[in-house]
C-alpha positions as CSV (number, residue, x, y, z in Angstrom):
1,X,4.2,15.7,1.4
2,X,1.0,13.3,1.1
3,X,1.5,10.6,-2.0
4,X,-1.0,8.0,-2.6
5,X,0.2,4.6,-3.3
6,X,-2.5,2.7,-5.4
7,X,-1.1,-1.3,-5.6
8,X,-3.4,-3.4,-7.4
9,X,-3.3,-7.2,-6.4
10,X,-2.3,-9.8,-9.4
11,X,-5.3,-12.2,-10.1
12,X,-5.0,-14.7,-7.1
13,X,-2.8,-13.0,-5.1
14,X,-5.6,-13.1,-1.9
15,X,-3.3,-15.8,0.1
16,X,-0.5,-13.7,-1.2
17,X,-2.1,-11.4,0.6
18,X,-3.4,-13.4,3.9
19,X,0.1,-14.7,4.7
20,X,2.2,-11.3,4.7
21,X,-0.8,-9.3,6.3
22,X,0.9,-9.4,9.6
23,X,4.4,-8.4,8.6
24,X,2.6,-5.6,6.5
25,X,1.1,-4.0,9.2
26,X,4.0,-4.0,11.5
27,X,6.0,-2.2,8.9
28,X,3.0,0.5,8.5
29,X,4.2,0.7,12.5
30,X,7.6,0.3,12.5
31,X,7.8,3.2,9.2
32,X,5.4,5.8,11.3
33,X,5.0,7.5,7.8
34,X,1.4,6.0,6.7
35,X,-1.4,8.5,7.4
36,X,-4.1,6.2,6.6
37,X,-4.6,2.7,4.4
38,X,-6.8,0.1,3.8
39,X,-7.5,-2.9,1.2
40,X,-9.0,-2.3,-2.0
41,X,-12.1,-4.5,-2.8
42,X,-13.1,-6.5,-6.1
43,X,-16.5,-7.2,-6.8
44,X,-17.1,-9.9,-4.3
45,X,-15.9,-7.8,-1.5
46,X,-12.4,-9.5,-1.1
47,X,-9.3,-7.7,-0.4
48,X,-7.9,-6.8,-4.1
49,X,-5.6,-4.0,-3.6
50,X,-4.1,-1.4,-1.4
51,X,-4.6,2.7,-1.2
52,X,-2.4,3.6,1.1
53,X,-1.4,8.1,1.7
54,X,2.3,8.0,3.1
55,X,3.5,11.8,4.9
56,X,6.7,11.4,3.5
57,X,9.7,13.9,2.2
58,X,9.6,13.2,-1.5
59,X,8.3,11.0,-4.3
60,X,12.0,9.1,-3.5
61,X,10.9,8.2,-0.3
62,X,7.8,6.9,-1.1
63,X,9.0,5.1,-3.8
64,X,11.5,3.7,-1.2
65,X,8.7,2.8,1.0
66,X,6.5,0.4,-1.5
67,X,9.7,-1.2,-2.3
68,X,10.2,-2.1,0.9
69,X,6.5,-3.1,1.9
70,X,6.7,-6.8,2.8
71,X,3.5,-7.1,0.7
72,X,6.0,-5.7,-2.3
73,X,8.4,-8.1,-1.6
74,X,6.4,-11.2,-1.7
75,X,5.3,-10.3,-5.6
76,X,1.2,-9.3,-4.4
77,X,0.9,-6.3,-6.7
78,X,0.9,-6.3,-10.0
79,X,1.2,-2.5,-10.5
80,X,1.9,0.5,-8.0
81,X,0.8,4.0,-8.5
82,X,2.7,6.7,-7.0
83,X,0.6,9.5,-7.1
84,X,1.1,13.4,-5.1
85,X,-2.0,14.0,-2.9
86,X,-3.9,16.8,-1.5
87,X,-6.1,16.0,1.4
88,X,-9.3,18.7,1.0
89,X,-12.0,17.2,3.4
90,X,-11.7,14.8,6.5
């Protein structure tokens, strides 16, 4: 099942942000479940947030997942959205 996670940064959060970038990615790696991601962008064009689709079991499991982003565990967001999604073009 494809869920969206939507994660919007807390105001300030870009060094937040800078310093667990690394340990982020390598759990996107490690996990093997993220079908694609990337940084949301504020105004300025700054890294802001994340959309990222997991290919996971269940809601549970995705829920697990953001809990256990290293981006999650640092404090960045200030509110996750886990949302069901249906891929239609791409």
């Amino acid at each position: 099942m494809l869920i969206a996670l939507i994660c919007t940064d807390k105001k300030g959060g870009l060094d937040t942000r800078k310093a667990n970038r690394d340990a982020h990615l390598g759990y996107i790696a490690e996990t093997d479940v993220v079908a694609m991601a990337g940084p949301l962008l504020d105004e300025a064009g700054e890294m802001a947030g994340s959309l990222v689709i997991l290919d996971v079991a269940d809601a549970s499991a995705a829920q697990s997942w953001a809990d256990n982003d290293p981006y999650a565990k640092a404090g960045l967001f200030s509110d996750v959205r886990i949302q069901p999604w249906k891929k239609v073009i791409g």
